[in-house]
LUMKOL-563000 format. One line per field, with one value per atom (N, C-alpha, C, CB): residue in three letters; atom name; x, y, z. Coordinates in Angstrom, 1 decimal, always signed. Glycine has a CB too. Layout:
BEGIN
residu <- (ALA  ...);
atome <- (CA  ...);
c1 <- (X  ...);
c2 <- (Y  ...);
c3 <- (Z  ...);
% end
This chain:
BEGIN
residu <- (UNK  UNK  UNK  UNK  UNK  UNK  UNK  UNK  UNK  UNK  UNK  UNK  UNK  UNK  UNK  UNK  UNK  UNK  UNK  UNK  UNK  UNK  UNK  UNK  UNK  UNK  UNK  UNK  UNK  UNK  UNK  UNK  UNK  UNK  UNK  UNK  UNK  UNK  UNK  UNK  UNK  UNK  UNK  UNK  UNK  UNK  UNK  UNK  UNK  UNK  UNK  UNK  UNK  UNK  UNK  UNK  UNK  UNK  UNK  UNK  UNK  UNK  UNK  UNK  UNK  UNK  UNK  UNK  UNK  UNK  UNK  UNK  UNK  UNK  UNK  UNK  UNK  UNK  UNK  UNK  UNK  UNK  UNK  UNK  UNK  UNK  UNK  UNK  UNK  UNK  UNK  UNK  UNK  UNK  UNK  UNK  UNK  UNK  UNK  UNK  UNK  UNK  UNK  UNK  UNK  UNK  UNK  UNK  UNK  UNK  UNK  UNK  UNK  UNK  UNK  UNK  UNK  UNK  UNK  UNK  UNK  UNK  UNK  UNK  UNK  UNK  UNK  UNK  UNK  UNK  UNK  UNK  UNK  UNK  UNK  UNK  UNK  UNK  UNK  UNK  UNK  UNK  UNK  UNK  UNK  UNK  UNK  UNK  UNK  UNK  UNK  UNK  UNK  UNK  UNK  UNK  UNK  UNK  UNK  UNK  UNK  UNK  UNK  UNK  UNK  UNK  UNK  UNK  UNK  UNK  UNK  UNK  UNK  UNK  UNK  UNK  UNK  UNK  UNK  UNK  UNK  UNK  UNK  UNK  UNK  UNK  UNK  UNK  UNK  UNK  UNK  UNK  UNK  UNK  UNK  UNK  UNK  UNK  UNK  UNK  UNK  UNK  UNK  UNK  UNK  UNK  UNK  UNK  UNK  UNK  UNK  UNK  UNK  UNK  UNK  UNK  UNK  UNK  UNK  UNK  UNK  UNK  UNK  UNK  UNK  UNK  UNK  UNK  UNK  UNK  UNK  UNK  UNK  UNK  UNK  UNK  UNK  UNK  UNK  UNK  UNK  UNK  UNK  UNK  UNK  UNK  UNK  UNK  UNK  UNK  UNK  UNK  UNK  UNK  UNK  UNK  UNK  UNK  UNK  UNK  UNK  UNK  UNK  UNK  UNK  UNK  UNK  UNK  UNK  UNK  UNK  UNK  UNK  UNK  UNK  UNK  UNK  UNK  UNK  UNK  UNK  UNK  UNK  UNK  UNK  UNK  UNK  UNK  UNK  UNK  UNK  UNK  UNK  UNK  UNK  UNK  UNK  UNK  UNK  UNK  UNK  UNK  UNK  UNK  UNK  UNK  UNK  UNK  UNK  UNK  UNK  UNK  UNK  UNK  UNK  UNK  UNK  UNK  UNK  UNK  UNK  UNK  UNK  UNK  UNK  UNK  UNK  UNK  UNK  UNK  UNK  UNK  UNK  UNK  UNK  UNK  UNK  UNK  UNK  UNK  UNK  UNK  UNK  UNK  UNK  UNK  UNK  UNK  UNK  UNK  UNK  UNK  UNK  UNK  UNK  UNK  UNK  UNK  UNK  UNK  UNK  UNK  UNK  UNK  UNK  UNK  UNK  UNK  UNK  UNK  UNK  UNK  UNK  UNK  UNK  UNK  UNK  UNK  UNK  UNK  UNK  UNK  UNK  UNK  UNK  UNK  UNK  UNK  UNK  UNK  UNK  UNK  UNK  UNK  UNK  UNK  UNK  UNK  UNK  UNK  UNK  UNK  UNK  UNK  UNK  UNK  UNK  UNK  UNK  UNK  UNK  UNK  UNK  UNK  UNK  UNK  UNK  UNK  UNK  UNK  UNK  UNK  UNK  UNK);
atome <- (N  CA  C  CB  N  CA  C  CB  N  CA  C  CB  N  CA  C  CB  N  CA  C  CB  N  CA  C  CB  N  CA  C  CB  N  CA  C  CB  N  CA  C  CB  N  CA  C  CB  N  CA  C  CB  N  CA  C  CB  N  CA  C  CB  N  CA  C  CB  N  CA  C  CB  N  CA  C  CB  N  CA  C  CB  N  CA  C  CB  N  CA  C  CB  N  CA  C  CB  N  CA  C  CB  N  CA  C  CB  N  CA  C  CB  N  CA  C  CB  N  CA  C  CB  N  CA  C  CB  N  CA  C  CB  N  CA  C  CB  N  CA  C  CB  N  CA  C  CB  N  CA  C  CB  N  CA  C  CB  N  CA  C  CB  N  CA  C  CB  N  CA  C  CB  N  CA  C  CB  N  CA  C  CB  N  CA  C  CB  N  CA  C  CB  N  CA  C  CB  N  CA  C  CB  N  CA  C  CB  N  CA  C  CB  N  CA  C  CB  N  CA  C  CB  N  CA  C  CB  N  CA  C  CB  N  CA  C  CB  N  CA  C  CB  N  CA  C  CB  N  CA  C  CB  N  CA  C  CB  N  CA  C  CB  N  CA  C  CB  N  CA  C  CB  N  CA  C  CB  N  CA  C  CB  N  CA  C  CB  N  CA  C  CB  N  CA  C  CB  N  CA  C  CB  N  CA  C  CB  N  CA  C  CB  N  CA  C  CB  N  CA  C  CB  N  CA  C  CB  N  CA  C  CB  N  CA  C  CB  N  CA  C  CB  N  CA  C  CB  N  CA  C  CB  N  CA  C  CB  N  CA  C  CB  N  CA  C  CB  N  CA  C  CB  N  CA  C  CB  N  CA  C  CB  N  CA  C  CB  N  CA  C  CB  N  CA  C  CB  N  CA  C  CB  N  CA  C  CB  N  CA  C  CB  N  CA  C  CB  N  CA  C  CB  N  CA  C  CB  N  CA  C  CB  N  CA  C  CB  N  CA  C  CB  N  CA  C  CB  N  CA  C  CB  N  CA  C  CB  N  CA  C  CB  N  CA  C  CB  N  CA  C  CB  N  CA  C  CB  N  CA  C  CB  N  CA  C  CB  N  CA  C  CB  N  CA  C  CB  N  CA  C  CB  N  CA  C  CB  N  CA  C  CB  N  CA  C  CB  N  CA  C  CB  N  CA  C  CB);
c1 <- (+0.8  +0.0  +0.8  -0.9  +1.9  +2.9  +3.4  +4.7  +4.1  +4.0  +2.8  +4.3  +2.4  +1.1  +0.9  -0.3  +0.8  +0.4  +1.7  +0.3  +2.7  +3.9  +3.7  +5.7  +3.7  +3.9  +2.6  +4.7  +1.6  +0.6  +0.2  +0.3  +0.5  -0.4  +1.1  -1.7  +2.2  +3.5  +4.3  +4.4  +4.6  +5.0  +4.4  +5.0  +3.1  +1.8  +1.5  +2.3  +2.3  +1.9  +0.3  +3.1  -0.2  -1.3  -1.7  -1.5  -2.5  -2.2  -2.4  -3.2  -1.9  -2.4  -3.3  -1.2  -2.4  -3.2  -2.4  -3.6  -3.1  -2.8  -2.9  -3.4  -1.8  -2.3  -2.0  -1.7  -3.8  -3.3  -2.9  -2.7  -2.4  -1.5  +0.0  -1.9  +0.0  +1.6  +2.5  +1.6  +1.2  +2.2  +1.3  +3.9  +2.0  +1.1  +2.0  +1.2  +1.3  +2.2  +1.8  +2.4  +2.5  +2.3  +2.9  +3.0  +1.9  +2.2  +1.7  +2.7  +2.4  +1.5  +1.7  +1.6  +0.8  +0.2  -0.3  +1.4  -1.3  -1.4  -0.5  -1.9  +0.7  +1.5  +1.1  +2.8  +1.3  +1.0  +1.4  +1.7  +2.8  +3.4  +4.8  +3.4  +5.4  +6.9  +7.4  +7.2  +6.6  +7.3  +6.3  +7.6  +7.1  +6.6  +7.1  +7.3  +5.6  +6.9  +5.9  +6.9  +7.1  +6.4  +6.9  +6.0  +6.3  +6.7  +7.2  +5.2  +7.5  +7.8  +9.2  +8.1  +10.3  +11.2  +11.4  +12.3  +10.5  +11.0  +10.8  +10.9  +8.9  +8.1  +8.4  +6.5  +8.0  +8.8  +10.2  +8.5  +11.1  +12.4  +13.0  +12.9  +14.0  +15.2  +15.9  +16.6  +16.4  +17.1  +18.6  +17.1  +18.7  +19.9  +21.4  +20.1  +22.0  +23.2  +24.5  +23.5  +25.3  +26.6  +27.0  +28.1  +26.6  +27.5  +26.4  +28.7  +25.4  +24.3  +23.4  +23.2  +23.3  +22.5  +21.1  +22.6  +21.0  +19.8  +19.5  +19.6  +18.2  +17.5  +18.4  +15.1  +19.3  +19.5  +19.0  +21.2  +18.9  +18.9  +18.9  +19.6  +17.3  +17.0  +16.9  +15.8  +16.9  +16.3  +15.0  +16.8  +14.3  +12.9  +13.1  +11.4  +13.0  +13.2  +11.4  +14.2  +11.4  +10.0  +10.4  +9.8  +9.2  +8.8  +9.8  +7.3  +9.1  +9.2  +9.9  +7.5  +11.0  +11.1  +9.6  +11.3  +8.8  +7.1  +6.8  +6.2  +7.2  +6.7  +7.2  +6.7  +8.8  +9.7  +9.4  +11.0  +9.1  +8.9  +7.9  +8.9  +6.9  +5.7  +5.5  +5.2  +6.4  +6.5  +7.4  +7.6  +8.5  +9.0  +8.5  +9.7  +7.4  +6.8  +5.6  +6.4  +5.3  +4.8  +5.5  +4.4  +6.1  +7.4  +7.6  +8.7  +8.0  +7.8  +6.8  +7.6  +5.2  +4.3  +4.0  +3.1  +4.6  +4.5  +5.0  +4.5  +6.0  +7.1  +8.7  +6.4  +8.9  +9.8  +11.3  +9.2  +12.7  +13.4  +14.0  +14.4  +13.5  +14.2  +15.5  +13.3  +16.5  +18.1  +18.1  +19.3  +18.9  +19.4  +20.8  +19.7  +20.7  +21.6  +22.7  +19.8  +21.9  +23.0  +22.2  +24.1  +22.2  +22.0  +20.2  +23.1  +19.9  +18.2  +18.1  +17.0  +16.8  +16.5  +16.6  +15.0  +17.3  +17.6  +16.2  +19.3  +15.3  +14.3  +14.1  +13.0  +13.4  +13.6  +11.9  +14.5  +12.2  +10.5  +10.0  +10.3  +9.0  +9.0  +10.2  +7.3  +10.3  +11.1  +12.5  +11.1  +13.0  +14.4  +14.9  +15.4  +14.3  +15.0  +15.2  +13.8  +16.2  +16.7  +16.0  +18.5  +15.6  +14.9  +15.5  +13.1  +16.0  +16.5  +15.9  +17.4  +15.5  +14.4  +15.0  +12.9  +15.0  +15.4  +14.5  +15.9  +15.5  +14.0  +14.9  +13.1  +14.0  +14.5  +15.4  +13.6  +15.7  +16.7  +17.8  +16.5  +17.8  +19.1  +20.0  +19.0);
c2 <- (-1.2  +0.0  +1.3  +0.0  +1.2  +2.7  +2.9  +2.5  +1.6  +1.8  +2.2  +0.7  +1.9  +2.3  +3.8  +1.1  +4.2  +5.6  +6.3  +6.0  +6.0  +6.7  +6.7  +5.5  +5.6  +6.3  +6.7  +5.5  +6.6  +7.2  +8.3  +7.0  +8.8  +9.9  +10.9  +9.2  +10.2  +11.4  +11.7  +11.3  +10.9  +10.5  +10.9  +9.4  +10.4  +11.0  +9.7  +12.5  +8.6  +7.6  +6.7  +6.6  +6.9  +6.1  +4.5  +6.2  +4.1  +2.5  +1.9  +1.9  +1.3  +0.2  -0.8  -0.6  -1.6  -2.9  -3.5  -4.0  -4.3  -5.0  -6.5  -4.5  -7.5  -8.9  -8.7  -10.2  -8.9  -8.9  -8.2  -9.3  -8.6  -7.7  -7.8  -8.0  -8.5  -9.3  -7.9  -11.3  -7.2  -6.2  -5.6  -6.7  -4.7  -3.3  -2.4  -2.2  -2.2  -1.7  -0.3  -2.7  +0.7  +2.2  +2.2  +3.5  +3.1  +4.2  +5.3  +3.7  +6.1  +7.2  +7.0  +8.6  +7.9  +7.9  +6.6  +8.2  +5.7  +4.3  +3.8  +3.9  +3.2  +1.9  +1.7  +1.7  -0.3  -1.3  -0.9  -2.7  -0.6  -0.4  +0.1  -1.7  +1.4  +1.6  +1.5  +3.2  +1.2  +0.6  -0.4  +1.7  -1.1  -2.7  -2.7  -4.1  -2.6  -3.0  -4.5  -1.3  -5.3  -6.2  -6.8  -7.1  -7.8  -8.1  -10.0  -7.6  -10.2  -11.6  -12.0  -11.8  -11.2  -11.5  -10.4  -11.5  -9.6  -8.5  -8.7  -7.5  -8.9  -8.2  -8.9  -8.3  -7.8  -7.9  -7.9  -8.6  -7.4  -7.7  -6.4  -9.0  -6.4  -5.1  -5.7  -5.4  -4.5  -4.0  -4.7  -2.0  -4.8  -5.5  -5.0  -5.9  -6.4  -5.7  -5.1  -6.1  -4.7  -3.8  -4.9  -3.5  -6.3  -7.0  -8.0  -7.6  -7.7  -8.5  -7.2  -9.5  -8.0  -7.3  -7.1  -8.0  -5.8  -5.3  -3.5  -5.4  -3.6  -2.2  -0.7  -2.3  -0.2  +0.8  +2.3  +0.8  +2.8  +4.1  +3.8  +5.0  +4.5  +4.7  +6.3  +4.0  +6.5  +7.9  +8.1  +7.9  +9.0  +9.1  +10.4  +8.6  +10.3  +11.4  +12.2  +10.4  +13.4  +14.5  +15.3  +15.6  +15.5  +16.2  +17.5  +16.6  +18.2  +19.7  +19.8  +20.8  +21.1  +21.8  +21.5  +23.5  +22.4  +22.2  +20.6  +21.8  +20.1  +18.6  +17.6  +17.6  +18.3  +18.0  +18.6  +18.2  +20.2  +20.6  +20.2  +21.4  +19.5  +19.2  +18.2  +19.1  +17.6  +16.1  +16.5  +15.0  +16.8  +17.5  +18.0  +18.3  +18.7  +19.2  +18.3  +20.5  +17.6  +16.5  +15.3  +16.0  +15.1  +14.3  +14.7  +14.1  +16.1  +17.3  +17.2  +18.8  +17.4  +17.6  +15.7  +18.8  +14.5  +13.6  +13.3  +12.9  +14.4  +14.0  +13.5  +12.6  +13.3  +13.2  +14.5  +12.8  +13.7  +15.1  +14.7  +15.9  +15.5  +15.7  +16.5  +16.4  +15.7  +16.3  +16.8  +15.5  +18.0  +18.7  +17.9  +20.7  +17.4  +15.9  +16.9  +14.2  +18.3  +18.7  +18.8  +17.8  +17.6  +17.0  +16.6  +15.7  +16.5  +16.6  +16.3  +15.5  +15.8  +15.8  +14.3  +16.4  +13.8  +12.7  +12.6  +12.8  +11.4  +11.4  +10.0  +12.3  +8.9  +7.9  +7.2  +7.6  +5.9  +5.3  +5.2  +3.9  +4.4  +3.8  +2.4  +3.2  +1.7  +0.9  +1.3  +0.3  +2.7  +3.1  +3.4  +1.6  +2.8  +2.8  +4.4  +2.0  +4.9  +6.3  +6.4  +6.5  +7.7  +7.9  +9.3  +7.8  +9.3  +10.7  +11.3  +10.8  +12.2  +13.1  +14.2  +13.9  +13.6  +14.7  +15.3  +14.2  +16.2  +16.7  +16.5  +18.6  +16.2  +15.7  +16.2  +15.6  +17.4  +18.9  +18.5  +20.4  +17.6  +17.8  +17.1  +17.2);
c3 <- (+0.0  +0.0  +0.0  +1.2  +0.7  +1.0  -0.6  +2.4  -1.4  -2.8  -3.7  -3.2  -3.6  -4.3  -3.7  -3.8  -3.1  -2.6  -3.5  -0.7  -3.0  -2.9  -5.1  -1.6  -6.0  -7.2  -7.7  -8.2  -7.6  -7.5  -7.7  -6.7  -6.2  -5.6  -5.1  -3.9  -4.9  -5.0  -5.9  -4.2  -6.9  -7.9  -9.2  -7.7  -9.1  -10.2  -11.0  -11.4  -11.3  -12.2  -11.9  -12.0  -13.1  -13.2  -12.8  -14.4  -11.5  -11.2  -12.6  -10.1  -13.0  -14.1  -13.7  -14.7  -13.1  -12.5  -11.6  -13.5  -10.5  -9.6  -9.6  -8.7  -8.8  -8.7  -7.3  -9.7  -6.7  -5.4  -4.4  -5.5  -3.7  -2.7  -2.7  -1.2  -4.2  -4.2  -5.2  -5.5  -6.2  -6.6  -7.8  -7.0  -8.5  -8.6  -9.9  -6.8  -11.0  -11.9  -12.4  -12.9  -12.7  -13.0  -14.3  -11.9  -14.9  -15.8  -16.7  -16.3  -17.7  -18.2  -19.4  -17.7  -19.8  -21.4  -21.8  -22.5  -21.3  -21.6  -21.8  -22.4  -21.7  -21.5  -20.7  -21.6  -20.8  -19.8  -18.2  -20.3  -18.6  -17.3  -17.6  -16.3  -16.5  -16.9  -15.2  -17.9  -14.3  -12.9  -12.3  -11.8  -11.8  -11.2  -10.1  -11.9  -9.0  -7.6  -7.2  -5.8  -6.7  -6.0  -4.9  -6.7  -4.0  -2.7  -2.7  -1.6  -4.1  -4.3  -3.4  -5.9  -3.2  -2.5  -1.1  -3.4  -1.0  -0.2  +0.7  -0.3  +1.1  +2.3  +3.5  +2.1  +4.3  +5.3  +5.8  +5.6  +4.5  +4.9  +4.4  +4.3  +4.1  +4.6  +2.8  +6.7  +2.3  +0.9  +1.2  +0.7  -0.3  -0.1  +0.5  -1.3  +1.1  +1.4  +0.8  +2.0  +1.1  +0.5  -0.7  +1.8  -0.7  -1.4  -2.1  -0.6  -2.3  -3.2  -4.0  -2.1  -5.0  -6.0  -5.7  -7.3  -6.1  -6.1  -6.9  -4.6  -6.8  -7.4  -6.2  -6.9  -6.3  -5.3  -5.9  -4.7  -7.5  -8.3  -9.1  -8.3  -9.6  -10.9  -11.7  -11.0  -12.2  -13.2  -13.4  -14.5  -13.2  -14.1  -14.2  -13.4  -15.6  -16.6  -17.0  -18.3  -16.3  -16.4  -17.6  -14.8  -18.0  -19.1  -19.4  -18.9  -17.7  -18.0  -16.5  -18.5  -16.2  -14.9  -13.8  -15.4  -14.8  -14.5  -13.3  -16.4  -14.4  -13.7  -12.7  -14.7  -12.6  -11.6  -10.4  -12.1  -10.4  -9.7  -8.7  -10.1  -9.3  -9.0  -8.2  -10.0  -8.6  -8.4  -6.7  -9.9  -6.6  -5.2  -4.4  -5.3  -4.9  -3.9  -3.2  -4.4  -4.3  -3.7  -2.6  -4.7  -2.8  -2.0  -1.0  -2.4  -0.9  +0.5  +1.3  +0.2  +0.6  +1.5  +1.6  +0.8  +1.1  +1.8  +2.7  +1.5  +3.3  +4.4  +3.9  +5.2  +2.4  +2.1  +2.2  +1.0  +1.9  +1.5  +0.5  +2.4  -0.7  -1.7  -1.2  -2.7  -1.8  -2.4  -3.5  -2.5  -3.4  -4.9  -5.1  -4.8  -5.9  -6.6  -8.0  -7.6  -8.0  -9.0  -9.9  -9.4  -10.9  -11.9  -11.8  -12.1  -11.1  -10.4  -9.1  -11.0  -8.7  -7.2  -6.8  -6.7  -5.7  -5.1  -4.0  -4.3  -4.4  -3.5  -3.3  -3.9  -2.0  -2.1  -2.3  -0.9  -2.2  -2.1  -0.9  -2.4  -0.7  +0.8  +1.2  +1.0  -0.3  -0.1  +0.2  -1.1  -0.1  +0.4  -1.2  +1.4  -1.9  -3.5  -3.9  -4.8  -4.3  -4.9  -6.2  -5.1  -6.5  -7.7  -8.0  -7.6  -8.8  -9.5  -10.2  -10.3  -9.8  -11.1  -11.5  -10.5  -12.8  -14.0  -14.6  -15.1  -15.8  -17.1  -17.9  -17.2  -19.2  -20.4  -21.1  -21.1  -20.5  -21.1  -20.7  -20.4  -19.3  -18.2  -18.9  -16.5);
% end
C-alpha cells in the first residue's frame, strides 16, 4: 500500500493494475506499465546488502522543470526530502529505493 500511494499519488503515475497484494504496476500515457513494484522477494524484509545485487537508483526522466517541480513538492508535502543531486533531485521510495528526477533537457 505505502507503494502504491507513494507512485501514485506522489509520484503521479497512473495505477495500471494489480495482482493482489503481491504487486502493482504504474504508468502514463497508456503503456501497460513503466514501474513494477512487488513483494515476491522482499516483504517484510530489509534491501539488499553492501554486497548483493539489487534495485539501489534509478532515473525518471520528467517532461518539463514544470513537472519535476511538481512532483518534489509533492514528496515534501508527503514527508519526504528531496536532495538537490545537481543534476536533479535525489528522493527515495518507501522501499528506500533512490529515484532521480530529471527533465528531459538535463
Amino acid at each position: 500500500p505505502a507503494a502504491i500511494d507513494f507512485y501514485r499519488d506522489v509520484i503521479g503515475f497512473d495505477l495500471v493494475t494489480t495482482l493482489g497484494p503481491q504487486a502493482a504496476f504504474f504508468a502514463v500515457g497508456g503503456y501497460h506499465h513503466q514501474v513494477g513494484v512487488n513483494t515476491w522477494r522482499s516483504e517484510g524484509g530489509v534491501g539488499p546488502s553492501a554486497n548483493e545485487a539489487g534495485l539501489r537508483l534509478y532515473s525518471l526522466v520528467l517532461p518539463t522543470e514544470a513537472d519535476r517541480a511538481a512532483v518534489v513538492s509533492r514528496v515534501r508535502d508527503a514527508g519526504g526530502i528531496p536532495v538537490d543531486h545537481g543534476d536533479g533531485w535525489l528522493v527515495r521510495d518507501p522501499s528506500g529505493i533512490a529515484l532521480l528526477l530529471m527533465v528531459a533537457s538535463d
